[in-house]
C-alpha positions in Angstrom: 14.7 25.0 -161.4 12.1 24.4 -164.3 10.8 21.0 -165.5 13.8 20.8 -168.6 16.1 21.2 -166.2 15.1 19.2 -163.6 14.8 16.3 -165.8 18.5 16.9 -167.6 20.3 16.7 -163.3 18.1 13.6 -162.8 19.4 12.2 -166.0 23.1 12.8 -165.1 22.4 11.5 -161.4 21.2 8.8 -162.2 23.4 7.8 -165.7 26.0 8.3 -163.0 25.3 5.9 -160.4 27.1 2.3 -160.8 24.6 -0.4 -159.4 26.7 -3.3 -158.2 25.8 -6.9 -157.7 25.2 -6.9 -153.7 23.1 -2.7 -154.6 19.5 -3.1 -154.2 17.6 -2.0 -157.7 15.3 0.2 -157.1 12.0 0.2 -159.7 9.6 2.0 -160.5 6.4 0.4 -162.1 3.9 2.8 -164.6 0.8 0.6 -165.4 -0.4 -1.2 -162.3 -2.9 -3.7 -164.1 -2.5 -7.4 -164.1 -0.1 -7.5 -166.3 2.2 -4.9 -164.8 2.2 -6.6 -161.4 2.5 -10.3 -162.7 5.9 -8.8 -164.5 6.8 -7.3 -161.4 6.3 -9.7 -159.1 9.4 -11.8 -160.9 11.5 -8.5 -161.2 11.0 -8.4 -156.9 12.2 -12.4 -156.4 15.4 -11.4 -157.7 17.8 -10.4 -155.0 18.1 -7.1 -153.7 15.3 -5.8 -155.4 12.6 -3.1 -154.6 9.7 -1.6 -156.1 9.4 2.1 -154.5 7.1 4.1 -157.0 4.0 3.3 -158.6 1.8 5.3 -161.2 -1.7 4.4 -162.5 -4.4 6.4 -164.4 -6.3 4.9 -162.3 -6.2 6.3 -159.0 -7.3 3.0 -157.2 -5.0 0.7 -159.3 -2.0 2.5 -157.8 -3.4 2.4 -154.8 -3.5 -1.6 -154.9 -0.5 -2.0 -156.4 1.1 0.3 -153.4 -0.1 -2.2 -151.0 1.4 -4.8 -153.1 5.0 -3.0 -153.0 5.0 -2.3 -149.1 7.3 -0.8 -147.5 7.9 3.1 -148.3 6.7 3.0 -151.5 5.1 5.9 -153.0 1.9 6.0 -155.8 0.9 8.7 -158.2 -1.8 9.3 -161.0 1.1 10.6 -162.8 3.7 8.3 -164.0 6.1 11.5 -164.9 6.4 12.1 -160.7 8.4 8.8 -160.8 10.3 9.9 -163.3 11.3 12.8 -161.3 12.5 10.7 -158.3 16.3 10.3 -158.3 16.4 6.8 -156.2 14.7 5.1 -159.0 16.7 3.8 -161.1 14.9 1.2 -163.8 11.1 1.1 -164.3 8.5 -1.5 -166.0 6.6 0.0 -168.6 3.2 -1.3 -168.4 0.4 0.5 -169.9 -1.9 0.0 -172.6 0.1 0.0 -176.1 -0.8 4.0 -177.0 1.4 4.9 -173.7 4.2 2.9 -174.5 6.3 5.5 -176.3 5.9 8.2 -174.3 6.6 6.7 -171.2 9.3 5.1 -172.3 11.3 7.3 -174.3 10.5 9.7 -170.9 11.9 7.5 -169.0 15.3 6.9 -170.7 15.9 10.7 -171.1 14.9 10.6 -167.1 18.1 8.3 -167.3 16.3 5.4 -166.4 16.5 1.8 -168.0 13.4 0.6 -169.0 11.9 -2.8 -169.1 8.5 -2.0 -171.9 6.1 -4.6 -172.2 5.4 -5.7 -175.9 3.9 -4.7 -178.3 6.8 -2.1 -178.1 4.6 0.6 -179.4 1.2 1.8 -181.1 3.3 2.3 -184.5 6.2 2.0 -186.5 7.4 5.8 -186.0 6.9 5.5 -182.3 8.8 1.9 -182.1 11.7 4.1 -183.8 11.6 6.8 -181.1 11.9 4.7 -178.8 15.2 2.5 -180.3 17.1 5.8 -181.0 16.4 7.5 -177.3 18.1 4.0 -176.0 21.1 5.2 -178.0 21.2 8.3 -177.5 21.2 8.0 -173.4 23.0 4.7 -173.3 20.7 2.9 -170.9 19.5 -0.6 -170.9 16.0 -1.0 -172.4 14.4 -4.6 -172.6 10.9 -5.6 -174.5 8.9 -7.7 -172.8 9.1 -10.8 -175.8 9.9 -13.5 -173.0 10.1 -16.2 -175.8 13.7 -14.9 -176.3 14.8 -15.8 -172.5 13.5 -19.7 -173.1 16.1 -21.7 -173.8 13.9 -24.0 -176.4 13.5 -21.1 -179.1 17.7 -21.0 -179.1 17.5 -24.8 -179.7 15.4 -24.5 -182.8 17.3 -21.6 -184.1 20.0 -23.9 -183.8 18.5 -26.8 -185.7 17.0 -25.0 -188.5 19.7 -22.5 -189.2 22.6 -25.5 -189.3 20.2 -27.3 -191.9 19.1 -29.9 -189.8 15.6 -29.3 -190.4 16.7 -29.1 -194.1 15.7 -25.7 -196.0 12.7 -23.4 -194.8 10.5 -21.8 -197.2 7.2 -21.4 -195.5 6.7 -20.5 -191.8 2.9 -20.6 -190.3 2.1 -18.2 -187.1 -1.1 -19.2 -185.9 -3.5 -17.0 -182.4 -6.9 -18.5 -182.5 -10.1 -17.9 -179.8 -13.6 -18.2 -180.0 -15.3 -15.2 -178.0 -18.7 -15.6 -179.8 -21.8 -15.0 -179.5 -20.9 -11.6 -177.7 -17.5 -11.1 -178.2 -16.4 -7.8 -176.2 -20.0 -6.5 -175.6 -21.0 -3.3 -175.7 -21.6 -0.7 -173.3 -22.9 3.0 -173.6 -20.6 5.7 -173.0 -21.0 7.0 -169.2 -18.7 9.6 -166.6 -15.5 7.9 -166.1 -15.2 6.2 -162.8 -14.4 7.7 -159.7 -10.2 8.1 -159.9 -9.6 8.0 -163.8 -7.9 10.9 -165.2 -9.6 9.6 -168.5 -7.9 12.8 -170.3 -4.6 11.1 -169.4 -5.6 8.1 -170.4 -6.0 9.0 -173.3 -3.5 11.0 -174.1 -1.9 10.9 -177.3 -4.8 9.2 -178.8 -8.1 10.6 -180.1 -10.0 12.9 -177.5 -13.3 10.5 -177.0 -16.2 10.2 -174.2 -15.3 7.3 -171.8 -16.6 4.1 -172.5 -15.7 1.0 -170.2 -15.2 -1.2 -173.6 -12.0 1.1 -174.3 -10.5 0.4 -170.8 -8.6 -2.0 -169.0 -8.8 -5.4 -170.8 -10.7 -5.0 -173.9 -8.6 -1.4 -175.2 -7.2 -3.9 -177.4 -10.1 -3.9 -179.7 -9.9 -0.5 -180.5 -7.7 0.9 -183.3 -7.0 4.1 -181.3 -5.0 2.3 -178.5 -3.7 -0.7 -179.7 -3.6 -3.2 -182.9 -5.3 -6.3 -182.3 -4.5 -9.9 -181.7 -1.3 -9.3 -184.4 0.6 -7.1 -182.4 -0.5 -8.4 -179.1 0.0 -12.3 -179.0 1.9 -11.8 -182.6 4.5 -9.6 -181.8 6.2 -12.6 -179.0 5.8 -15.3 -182.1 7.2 -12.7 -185.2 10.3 -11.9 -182.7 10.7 -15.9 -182.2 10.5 -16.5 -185.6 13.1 -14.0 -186.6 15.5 -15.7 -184.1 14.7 -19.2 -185.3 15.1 -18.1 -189.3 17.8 -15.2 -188.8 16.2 -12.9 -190.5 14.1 -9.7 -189.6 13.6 -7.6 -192.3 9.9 -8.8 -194.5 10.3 -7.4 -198.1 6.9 -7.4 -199.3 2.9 -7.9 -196.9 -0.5 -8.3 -198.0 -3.7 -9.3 -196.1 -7.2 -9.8 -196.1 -10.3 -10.5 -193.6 -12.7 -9.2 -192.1 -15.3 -8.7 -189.2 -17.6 -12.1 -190.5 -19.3 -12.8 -187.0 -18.5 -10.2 -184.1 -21.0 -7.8 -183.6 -19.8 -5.7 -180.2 -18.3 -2.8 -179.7 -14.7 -3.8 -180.8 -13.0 -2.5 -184.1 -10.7 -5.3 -185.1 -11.1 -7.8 -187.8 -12.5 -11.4 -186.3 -10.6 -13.1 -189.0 -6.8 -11.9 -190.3 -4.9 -13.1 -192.2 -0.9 -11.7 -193.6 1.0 -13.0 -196.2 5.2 -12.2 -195.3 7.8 -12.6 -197.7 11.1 -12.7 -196.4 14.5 -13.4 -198.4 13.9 -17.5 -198.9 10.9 -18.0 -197.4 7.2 -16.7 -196.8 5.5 -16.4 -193.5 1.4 -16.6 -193.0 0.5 -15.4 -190.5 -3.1 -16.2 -188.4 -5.4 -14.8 -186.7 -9.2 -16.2 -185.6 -11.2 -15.0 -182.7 -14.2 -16.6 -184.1 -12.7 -20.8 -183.4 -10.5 -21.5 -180.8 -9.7 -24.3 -182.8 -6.5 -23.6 -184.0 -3.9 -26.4 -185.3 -4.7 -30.0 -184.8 -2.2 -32.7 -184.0 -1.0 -33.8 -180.2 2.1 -35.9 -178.8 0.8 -37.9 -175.8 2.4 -36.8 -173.1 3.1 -33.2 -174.7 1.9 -29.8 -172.8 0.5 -26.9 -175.2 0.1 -23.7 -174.6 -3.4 -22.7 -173.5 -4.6 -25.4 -174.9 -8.2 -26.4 -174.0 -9.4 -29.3 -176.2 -8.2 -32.7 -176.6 -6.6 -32.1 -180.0 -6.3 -28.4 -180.5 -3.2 -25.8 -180.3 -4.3 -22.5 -180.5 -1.3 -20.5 -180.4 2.2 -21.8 -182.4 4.7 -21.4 -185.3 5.8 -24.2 -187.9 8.5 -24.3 -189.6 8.4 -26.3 -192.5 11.7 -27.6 -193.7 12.8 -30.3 -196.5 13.9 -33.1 -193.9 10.6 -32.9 -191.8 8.2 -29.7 -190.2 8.6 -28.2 -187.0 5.9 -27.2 -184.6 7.2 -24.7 -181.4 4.7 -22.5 -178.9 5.8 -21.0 -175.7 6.7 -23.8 -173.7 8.3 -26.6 -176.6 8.6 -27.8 -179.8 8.2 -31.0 -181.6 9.8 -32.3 -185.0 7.8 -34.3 -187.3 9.8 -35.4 -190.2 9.9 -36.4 -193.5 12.2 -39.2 -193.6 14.7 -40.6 -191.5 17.1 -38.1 -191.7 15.5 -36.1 -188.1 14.7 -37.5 -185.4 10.8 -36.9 -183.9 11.4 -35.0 -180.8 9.5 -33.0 -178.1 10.6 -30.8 -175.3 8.4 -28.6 -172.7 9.8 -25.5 -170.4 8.5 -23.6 -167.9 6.8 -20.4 -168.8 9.3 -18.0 -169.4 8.3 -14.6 -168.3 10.3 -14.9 -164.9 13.7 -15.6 -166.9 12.7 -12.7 -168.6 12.1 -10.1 -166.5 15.2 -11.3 -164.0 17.0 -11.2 -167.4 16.5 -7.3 -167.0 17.2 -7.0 -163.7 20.4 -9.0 -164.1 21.6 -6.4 -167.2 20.7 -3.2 -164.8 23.2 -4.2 -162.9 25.9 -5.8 -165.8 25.1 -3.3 -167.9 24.7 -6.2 -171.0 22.7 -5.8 -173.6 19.8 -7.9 -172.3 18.0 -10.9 -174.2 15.1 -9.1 -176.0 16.7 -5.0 -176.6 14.8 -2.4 -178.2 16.1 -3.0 -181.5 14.9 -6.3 -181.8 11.8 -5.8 -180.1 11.1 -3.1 -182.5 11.7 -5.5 -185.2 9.4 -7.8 -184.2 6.4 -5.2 -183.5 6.4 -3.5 -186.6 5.8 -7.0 -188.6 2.5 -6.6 -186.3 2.1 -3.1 -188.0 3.0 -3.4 -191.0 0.0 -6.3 -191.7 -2.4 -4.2 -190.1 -1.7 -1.6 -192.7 -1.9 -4.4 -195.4 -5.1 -5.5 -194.3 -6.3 -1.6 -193.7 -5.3 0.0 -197.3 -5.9 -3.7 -199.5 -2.5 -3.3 -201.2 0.2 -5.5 -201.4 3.1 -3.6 -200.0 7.0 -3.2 -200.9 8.8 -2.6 -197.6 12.3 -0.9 -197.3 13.1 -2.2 -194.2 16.0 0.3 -193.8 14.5 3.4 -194.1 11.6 1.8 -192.6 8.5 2.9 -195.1 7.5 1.7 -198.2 8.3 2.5 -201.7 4.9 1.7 -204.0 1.8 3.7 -201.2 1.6 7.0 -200.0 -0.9 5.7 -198.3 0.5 3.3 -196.7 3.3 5.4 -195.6 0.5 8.0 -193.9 -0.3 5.0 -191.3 3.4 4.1 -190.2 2.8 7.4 -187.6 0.3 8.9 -185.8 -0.4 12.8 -185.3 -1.1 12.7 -181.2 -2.9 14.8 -179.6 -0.6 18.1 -179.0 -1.5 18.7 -175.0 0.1 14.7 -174.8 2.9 14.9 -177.7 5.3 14.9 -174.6 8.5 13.6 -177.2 7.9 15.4 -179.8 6.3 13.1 -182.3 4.1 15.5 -184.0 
């Protein structure tokens, strides 16, 4: 039996199988970094589940993360042997951003569901991919945006879209850091280490020699692999703020900034900043890795998220309405207002990743469409995207949200896709 149709009777075994509520979920997890295993580690606490395939690039981080899993579980270099395994039936996509597509949109063809961390893909093409293979094999495919499992971001949908808030035109998204004076570093380039395929790594991006700076934690810095502080930490705040406004689809984006102080080996701007409009209202969004400073302004009493000062909140969104301004991270929100007509009020959750990721495991077995889908996850990453290529081409771009390009920059259009590399254009994206 060749590979085609191997894959096509694993497909129909495993679209065929009904998982019930007392059947153990068996996962498969492709990206055994941090990130992966934290995610994973939530998926496993829920009942009857079991991680029993792992794949890494990195020969040693399977290896780890198989003596996380335990039991029988099995560890490859390549993430496609898991794929191949009939008794897995979901898997958590966890690789650096360039991966995301391929894997993925592998895995639901595999007739897997798929639980994808965000940002949901390297571009806007891929993100597509990735939403129509979900349709087209009917399985459950979750992005990892865990503000939408946090029962707080529902409650300020709810206040500003019944007016309470009064009417929203502007909306502020703000990531700031400091990693001066040395920001990433830089390293020269060297033999990979001992257990990197660094081909595979890779993959669909730019053939390159191996450099430590474009692996593991800091690939984000590089154009070739991922997009920078706007489609990492943005991505979770654009998908919140489309919940909390109701809308999803920007109509026009411009941006400036630049690399002001960073001198290391990283590619992305230290200071960003995106100009959204939306029907009704404008969005600015923020990014600074050269002050962790952020947005002033505390509630005694009031957690932040990640904040380190005494006054400072690095990471948020305000919405800024006619009866009063509200200000919501990851873990609350607070209303300050303009008159009397709203109340000031503050709330603090828990960190909601582990809703999130039981959230997938609980629509394996349901079969539900689960809190964050593709659909909305890709909604959310392209705003990422699309700034990126506002800041990239210094035009201010018309967007046609429904045929997803845009209508005044050729241009502009030639960056919504990438040409991979044709040994790893495994989906046919070229």
């Amino acid at each position: 039996m060749n590979r085609r149709h191997f894959v096509a009777a694993a497909t129909a075994a495993s679209a065929a199988r009904v998982i019930g509520a007392n059947d153990r979920v068996r996962m498969g997890l492709i990206g055994c970094g941090g990130r992966g295993r934290y995610v994973a580690r939530f998926m496993r606490e829920a009942p009857n589940v079991e991680f029993v395939a792992l794949a890494d690039v990195h020969e040693p981080s399977a290896a780890a993360a198989r003596e996380w899993a335990g039991g029988e579980a099995r560890a490859f270099q390549d993430f496609r042997r898991v794929l191949d395994m009939k008794d897995v039936d979901a898997v958590l996509v966890a690789t650096p951003d360039h991966w995301h597509a391929t894997a993925t949109v592998l895995a639901l063809r595999a007739g897997k569901d798929v639980y994808c961390e965000k940002p949901l893909a390297h571009n806007v093409r891929e993100g597509r991919a990735i939403v129509e293979a979900a349709k087209q094999h009917n399985r459950i495919a979750q992005v990892g945006t865990q503000h939408h499992s946090a029962a707080h971001f529902a409650e300020c949908a709810r206040i500003v879209q019944s007016g309470e808030l009064g009417k929203v035109h502007f909306v502020r998204v703000w990531n700031y850091f400091n990693i001066l004076p040395n920001g990433i570093g830089r390293a020269p380039d060297s033999d990979p280490p001992a257990g990197l395929d660094w081909d595979m790594y890779l993959g669909p991006a730019p053939r390159v020699p191996y450099n430590v700076k474009r692996f593991k934690s800091t690939f984000r810095w590089f154009w070739d692999y991922a997009g920078g502080m706007i489609t990492d930490f943005g991505t979770h705040r654009f998908e919140s703020v489309h919940q909390i406004m109701g809308v999803d689809r920007p109509k026009r984006i411009s941006a400036s900034g630049g690399r002001f102080e960073l001198n290391d080996a990283g590619e992305m701007p230290d200071v960003l900043q995106v100009t959204y409009e939306y029907p009704g209202f404008v969005m600015s969004y923020e990014t600074c890795s050269i002050s962790a400073h952020g947005l002033g302004g505390r509630t005694p009493g009031m957690k932040y998220y990640n904040a380190k000062g005494a006054d400072d909140r690095p990471h948020g969104m305000a919405f800024y309405g006619t009866n009063g301004a509200m200000f919501v991270d990851r873990i609350g929100f607070e209303i300050y207002p303009d008159n009397d007509r709203v109340a000031r009020r503050h709330e603090n959750e828990a960190e909601p990743t582990p809703l999130h990721a039981r959230n997938f495991i609980e629509c394996v077995r349901s079969r539900k469409k689960p809190a964050a889908d593709v659909e909305v996850g890709h909604r959310a990453t392209l705003i990422g995207h699309l700034g990126n290529i506002a800041y990239k081409t210094g035009q201010k771009l018309d967007w046609d949200a429904e045929r997803e390009q845009f209508t005044n920059s050729a241009e502009a259009n030639k960056l919504l896709h990438r040409e991979p590399r044709r040994k790893w254009d495994l989906i046919g994206l070229a």
